[in-house]
ZAGU-550518 format. One record per atom (N, C-alpha, C, O): residue in three letters; residue number from 1; y, z, x negated. Coordinates in steps of 0.001 Angstrom, whole numbers, always signed. Atoms other than C-alpha are relative to their C-alpha. Layout:
N
{type:ALA&seq:NUM&py:Y&pz:Z&px:X} .
...
***
This chain:
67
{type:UNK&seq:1&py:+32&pz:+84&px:+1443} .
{type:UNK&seq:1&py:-57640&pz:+147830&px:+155698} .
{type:UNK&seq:1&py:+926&pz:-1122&px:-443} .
{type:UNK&seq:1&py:+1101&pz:-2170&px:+179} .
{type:UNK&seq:2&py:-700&pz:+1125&px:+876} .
{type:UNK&seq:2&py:-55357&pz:+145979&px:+153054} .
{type:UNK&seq:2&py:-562&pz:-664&px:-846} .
{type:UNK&seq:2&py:-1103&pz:-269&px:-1879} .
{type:UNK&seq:3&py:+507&pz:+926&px:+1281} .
{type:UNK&seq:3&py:-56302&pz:+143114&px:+151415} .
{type:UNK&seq:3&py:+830&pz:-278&px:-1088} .
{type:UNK&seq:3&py:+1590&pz:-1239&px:-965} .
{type:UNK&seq:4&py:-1532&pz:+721&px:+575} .
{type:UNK&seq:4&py:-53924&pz:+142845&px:+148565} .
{type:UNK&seq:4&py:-974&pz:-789&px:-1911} .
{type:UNK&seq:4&py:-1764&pz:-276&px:-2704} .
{type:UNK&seq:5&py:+527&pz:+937&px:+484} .
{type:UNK&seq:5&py:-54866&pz:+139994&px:+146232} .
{type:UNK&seq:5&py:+920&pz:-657&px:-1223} .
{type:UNK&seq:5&py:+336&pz:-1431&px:-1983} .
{type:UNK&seq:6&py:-230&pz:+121&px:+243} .
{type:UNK&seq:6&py:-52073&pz:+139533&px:+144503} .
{type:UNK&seq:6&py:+884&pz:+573&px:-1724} .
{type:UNK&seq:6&py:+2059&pz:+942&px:-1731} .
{type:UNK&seq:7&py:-368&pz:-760&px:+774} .
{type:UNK&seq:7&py:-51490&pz:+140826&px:+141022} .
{type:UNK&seq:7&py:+1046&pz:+653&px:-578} .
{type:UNK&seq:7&py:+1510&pz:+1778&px:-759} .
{type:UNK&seq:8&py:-1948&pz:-120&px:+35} .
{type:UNK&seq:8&py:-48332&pz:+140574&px:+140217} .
{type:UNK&seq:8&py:+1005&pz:+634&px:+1089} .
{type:UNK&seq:8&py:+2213&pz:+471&px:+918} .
{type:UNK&seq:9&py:-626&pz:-456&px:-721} .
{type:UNK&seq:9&py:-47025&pz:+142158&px:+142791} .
{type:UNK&seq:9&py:-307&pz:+1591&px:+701} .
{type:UNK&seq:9&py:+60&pz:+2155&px:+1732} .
{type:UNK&seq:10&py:+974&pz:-1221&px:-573} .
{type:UNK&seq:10&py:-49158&pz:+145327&px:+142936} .
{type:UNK&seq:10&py:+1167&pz:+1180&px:-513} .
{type:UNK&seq:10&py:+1322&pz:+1976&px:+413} .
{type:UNK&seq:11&py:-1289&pz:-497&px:+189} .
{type:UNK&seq:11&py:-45984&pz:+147299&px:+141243} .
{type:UNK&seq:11&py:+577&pz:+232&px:+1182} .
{type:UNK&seq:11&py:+449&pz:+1273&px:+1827} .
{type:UNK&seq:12&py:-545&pz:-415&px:-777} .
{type:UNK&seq:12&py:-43916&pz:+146544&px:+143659} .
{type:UNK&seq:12&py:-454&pz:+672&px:+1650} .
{type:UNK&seq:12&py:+345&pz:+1234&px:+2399} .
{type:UNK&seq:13&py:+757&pz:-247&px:-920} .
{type:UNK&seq:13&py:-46623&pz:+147225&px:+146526} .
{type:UNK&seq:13&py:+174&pz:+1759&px:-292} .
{type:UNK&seq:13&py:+850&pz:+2526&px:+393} .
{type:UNK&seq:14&py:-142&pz:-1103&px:-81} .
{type:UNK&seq:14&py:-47395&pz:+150555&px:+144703} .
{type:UNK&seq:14&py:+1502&pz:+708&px:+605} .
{type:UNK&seq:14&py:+1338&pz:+1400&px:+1609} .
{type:UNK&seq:15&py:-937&pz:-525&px:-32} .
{type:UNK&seq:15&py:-43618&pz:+151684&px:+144859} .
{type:UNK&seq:15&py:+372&pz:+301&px:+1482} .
{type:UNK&seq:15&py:+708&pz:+1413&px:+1888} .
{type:UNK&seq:16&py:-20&pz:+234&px:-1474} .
{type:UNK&seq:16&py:-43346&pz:+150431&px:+148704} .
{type:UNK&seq:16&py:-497&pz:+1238&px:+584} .
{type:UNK&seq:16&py:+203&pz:+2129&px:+1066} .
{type:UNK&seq:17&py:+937&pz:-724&px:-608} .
{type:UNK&seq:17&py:-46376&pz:+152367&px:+149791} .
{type:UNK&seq:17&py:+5&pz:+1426&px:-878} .
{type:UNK&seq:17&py:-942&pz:+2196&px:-718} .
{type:UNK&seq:18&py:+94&pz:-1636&px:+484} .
{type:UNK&seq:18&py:-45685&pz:+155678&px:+147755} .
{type:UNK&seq:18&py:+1073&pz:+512&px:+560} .
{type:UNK&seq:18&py:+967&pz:+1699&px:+867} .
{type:UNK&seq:19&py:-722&pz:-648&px:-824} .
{type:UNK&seq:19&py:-42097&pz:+155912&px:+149552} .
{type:UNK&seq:19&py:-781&pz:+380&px:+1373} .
{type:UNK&seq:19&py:-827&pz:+1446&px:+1988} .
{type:UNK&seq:20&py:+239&pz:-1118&px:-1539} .
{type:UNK&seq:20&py:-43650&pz:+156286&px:+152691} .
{type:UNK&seq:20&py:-1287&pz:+1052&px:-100} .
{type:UNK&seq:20&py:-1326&pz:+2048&px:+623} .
{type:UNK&seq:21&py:+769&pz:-884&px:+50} .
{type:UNK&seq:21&py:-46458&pz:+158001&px:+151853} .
{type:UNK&seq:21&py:+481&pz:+1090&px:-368} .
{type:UNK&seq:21&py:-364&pz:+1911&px:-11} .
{type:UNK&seq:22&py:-360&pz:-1036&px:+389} .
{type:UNK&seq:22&py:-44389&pz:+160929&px:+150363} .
{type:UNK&seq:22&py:+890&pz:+32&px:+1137} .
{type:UNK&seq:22&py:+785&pz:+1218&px:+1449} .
{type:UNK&seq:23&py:-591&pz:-227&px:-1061} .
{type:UNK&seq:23&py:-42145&pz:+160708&px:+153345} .
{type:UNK&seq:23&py:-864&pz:+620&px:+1569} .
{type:UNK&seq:23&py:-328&pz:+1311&px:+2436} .
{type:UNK&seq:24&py:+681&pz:-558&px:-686} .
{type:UNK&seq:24&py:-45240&pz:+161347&px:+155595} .
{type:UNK&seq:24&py:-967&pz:+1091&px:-288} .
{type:UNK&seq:24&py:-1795&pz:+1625&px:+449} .
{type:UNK&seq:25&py:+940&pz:-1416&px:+779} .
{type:UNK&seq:25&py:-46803&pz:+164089&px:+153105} .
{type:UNK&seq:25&py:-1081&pz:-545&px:+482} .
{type:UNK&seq:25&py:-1603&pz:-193&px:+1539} .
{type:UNK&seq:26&py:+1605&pz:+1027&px:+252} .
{type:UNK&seq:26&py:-50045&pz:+161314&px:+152344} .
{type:UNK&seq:26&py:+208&pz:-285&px:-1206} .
{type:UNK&seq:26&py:+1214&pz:-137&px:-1900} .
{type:UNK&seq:27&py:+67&pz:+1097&px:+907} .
{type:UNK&seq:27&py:-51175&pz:+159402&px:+149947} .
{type:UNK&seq:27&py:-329&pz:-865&px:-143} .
{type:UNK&seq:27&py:-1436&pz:-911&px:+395} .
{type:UNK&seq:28&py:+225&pz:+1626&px:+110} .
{type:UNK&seq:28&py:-51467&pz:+155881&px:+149197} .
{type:UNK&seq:28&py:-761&pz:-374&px:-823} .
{type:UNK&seq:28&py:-116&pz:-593&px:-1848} .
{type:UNK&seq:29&py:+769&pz:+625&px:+928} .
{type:UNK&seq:29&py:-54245&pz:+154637&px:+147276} .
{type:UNK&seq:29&py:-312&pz:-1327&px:-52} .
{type:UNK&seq:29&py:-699&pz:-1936&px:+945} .
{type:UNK&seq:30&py:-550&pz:+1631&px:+111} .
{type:UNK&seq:30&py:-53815&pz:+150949&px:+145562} .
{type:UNK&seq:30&py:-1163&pz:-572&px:-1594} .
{type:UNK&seq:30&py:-1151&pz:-304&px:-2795} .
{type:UNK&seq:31&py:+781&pz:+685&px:+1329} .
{type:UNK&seq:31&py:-56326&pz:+149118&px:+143235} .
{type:UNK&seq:31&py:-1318&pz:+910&px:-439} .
{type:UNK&seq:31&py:-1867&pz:+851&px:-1540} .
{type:UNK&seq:32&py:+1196&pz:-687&px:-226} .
{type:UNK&seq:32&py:-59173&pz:+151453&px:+143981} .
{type:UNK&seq:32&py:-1279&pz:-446&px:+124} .
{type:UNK&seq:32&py:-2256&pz:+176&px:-294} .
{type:UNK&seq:33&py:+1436&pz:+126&px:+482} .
{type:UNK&seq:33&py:-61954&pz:+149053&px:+144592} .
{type:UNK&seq:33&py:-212&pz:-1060&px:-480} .
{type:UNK&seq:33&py:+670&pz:-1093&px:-1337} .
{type:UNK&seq:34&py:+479&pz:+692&px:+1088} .
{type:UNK&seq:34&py:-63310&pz:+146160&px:+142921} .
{type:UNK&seq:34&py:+497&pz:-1098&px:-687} .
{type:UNK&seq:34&py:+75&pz:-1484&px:-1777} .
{type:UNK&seq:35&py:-1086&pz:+1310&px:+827} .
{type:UNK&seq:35&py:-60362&pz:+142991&px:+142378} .
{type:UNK&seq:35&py:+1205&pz:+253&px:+758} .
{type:UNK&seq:35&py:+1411&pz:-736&px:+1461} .
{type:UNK&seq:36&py:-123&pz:-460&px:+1171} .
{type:UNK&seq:36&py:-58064&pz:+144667&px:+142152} .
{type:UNK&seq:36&py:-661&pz:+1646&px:-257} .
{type:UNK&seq:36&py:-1042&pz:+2456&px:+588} .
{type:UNK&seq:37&py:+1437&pz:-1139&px:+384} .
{type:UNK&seq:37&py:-60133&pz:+147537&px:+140390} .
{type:UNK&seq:37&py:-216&pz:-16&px:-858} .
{type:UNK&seq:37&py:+487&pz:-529&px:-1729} .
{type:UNK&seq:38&py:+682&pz:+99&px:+838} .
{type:UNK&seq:38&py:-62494&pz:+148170&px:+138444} .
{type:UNK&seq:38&py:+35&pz:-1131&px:-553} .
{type:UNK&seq:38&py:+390&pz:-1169&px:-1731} .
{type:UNK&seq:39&py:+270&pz:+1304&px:+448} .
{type:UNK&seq:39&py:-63108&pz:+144414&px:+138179} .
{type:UNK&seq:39&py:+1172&pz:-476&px:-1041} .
{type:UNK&seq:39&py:+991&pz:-1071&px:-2104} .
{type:UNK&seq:40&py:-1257&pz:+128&px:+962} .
{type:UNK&seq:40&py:-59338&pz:+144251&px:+136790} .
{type:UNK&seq:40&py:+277&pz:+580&px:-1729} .
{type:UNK&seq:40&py:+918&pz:+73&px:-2650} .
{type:UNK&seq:41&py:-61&pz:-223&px:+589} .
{type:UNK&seq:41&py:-59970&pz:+146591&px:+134584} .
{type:UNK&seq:41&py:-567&pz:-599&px:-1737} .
{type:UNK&seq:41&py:-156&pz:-668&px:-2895} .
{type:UNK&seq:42&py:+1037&pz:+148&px:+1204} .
{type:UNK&seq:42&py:-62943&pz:+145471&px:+132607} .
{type:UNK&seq:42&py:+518&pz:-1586&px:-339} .
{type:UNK&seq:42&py:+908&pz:-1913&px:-1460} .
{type:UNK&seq:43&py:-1033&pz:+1299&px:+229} .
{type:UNK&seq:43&py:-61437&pz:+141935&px:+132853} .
{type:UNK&seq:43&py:+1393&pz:+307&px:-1106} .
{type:UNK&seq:43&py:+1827&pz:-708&px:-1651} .
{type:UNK&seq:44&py:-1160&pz:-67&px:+731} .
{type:UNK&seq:44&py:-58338&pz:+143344&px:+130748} .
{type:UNK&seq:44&py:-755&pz:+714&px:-1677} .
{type:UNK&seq:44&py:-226&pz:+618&px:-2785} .
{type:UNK&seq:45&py:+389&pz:-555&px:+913} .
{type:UNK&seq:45&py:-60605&pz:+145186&px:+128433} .
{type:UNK&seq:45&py:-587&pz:-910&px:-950} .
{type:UNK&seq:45&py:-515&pz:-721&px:-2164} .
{type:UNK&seq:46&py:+934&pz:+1375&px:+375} .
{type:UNK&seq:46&py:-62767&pz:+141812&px:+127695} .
{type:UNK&seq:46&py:+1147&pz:-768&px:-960} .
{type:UNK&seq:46&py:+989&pz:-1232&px:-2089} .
{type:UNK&seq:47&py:-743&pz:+616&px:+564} .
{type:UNK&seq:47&py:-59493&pz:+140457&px:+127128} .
{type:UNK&seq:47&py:+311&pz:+322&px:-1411} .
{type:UNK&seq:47&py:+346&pz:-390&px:-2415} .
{type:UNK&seq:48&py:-485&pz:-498&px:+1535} .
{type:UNK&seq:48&py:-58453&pz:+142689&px:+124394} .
{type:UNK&seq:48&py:-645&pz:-218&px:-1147} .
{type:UNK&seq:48&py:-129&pz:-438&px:-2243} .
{type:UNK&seq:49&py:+876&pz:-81&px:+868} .
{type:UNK&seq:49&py:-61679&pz:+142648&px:+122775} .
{type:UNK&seq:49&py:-794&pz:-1420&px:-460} .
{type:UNK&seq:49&py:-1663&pz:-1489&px:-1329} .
{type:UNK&seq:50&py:+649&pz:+931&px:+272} .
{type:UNK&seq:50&py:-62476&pz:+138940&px:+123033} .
{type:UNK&seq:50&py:+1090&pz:-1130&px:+461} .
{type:UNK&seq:50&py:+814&pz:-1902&px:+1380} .
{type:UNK&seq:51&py:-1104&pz:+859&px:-869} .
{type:UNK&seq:51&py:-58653&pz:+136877&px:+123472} .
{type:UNK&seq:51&py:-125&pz:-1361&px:-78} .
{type:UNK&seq:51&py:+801&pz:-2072&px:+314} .
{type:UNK&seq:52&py:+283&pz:+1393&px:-368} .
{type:UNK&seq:52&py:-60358&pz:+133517&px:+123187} .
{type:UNK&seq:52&py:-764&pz:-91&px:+854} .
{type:UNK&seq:52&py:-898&pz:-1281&px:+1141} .
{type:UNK&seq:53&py:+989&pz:-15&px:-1524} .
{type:UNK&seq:53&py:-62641&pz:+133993&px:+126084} .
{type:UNK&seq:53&py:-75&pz:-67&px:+957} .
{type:UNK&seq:53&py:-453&pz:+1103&px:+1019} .
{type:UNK&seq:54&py:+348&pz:+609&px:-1093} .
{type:UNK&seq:54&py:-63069&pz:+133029&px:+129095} .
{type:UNK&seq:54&py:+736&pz:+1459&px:+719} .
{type:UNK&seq:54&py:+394&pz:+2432&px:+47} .
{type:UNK&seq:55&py:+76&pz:-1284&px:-102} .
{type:UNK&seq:55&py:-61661&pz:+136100&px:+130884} .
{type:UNK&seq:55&py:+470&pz:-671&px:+1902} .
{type:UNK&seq:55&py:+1688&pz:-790&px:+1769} .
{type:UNK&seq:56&py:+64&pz:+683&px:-1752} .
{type:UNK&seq:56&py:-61372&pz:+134583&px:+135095} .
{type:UNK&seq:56&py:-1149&pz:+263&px:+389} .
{type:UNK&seq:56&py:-2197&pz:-39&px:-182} .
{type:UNK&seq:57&py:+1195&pz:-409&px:-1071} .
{type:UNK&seq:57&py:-63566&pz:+135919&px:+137694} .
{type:UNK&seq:57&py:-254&pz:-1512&px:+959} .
{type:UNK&seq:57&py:+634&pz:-2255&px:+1379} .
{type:UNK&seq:58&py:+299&pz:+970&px:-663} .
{type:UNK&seq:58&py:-65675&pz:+133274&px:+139498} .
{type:UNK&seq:58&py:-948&pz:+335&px:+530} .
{type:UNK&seq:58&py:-1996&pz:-8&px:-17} .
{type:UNK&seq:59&py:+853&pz:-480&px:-898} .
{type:UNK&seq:59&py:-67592&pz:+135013&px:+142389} .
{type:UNK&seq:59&py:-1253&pz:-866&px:+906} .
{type:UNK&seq:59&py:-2083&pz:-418&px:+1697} .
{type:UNK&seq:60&py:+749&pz:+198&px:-550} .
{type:UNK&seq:60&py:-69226&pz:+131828&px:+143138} .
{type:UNK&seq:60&py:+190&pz:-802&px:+1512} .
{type:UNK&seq:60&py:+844&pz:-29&px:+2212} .
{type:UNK&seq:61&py:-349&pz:+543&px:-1286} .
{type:UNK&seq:61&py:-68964&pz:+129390&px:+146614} .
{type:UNK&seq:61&py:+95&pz:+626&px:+971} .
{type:UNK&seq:61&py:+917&pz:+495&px:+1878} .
{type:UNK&seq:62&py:+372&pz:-345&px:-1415} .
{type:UNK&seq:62&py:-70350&pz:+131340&px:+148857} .
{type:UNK&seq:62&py:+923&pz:+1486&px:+368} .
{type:UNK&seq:62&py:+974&pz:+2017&px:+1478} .
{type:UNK&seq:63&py:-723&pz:-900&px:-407} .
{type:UNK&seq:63&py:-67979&pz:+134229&px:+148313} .
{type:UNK&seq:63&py:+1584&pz:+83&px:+619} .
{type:UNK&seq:63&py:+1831&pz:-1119&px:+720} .
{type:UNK&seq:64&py:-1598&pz:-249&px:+41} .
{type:UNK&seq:64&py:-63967&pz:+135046&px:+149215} .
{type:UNK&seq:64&py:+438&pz:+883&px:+123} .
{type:UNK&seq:64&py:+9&pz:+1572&px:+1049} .
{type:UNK&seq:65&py:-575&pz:-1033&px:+650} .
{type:UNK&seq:65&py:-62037&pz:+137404&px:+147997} .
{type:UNK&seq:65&py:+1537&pz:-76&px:+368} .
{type:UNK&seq:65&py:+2280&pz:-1058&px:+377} .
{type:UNK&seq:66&py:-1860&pz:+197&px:-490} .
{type:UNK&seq:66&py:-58430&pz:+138211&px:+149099} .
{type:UNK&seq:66&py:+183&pz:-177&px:+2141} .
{type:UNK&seq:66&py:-702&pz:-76&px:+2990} .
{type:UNK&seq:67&py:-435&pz:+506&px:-1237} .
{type:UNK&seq:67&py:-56808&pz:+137341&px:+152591} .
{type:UNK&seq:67&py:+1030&pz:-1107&px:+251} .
{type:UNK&seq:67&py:+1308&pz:-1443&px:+1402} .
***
């Protein structure tokens, strides 16, 4: 599995991983589960609907997230 953690760069990730996946007749699925994800999403939605707010995920000490 990929850990990809980095937002900004999920563009160029997608683009990467869809050449070869159409070169091996697959598919590449990217930002499917929960940061980036869903969690991204509702985080962007919060934003729209509340742009003085707090909008940063903080999972807390005991967790880590990413690689």
């Amino acid at each position: 599995m990929i850990v990809f953690d980095v937002h900004s760069d999920i563009v160029a990730l997608k683009t990467e991983l869809d050449e070869v996946a159409k070169k091996h007749n697959r598919v590449a699925v990217i930002s499917a589960g929960w940061d980036p994800g869903s969690d991204s999403i509702i985080r962007t939605l919060m934003l729209a609907m509340a742009p003085k707010g707090i909008t940063y995920t903080n999972f807390g000490p005991r967790y880590e997230y990413g690689a």
